[in-house]
C-alpha positions in Angstrom: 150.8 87.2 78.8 151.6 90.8 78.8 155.4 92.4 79.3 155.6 95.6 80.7 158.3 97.7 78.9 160.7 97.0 81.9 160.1 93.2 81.8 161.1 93.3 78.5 164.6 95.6 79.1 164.8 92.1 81.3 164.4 90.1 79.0 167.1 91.9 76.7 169.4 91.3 79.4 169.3 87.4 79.1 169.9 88.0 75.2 172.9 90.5 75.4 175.6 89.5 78.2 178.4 89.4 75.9 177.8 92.8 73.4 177.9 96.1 73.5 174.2 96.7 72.0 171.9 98.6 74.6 168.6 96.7 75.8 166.5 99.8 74.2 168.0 99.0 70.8 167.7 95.2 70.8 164.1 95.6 71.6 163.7 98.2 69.4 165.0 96.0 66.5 162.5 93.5 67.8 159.4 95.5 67.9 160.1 96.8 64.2 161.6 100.2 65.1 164.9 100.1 64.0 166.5 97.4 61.4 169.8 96.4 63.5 171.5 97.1 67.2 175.1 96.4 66.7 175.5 92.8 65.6 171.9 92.1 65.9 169.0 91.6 63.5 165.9 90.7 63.8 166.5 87.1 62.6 169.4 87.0 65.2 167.6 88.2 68.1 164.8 85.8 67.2 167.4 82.5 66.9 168.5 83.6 70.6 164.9 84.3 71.9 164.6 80.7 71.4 167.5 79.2 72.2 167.7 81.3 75.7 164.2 81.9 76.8 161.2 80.4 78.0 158.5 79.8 75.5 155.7 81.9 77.6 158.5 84.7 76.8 159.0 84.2 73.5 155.3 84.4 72.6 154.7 87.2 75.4 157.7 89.1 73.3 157.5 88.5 69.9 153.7 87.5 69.6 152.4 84.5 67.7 151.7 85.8 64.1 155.4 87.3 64.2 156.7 84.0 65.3 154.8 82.1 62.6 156.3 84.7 60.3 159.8 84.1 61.3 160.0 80.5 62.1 161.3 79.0 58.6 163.6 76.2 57.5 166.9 78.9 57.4 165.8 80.0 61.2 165.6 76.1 62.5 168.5 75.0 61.3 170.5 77.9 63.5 169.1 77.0 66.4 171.4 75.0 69.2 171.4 72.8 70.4 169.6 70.6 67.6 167.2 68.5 69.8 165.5 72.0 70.4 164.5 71.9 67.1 162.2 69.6 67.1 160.2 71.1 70.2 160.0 74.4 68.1 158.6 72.2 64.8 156.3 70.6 66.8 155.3 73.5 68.3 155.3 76.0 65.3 153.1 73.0 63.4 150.5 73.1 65.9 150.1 77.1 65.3 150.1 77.1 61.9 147.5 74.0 62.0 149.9 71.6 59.7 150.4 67.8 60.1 152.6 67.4 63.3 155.9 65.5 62.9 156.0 61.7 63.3 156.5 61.4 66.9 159.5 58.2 66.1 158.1 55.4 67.9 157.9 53.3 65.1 159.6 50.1 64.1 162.9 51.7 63.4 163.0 53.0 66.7 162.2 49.9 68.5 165.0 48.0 66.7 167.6 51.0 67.2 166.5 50.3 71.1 166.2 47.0 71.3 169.9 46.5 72.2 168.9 48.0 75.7 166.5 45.5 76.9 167.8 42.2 75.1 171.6 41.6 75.5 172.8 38.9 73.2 176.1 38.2 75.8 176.9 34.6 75.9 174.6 33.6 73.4 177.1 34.9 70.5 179.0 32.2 68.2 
């Protein structure tokens, strides 16, 4: 997917709604141009490109080798809410052709869920 340069201002828009920073600077730190826009660097910009946009976005703004690039242990862990992290993983895995994570529908998952579907009520001491 291709952005034109006004799709991307767009885009911006959904980043920035509570700073100062122009559009044209946040995608100028973005595309390499400039090193910060205010309060925003590229490792910022890239935490909220994830947390606030659709992943077809995402790829169609940062591209995928800059995303493999950025997408380390330090970048995951600021990334809210934490369930999303594991879509990113997964995803970023699959890229980078590694092992994928254990999807967690293994024996400890069954007994953590168990309670659920066998209720123990009146048959208790």
């Amino acid at each position: 997917m291709l952005l034109t340069h006004e799709e991307k201002l767009k885009l911006m828009r959904n980043l920035n709604w509570d700073y100062l920073d122009t559009h044209e600077d946040m995608l100028a730190v973005i595309e390499g141009r400039l090193e910060t826009s205010g309060a925003f660097t590229q490792d910022k910009l890239f935490v909220r490109s994830l947390e606030r946009l659709p992943w077809h976005y995402v790829t169609a703004l940062w591209g995928i080798e800059k995303i493999k690039e950025l997408y380390t242990p330090e970048i995951a862990k600021r990334i809210w809410p934490k369930e999303r992290r594991y879509h990113f993983d997964f995803a970023l895995a699959v890229l980078r052709r590694e092992p994928l994570p254990r999807t967690g529908w293994g024996d400890g998952y069954f007994k953590s869920q168990r309670h659920r579907f066998f209720s123990n009520r009146g048959h208790g001491a």
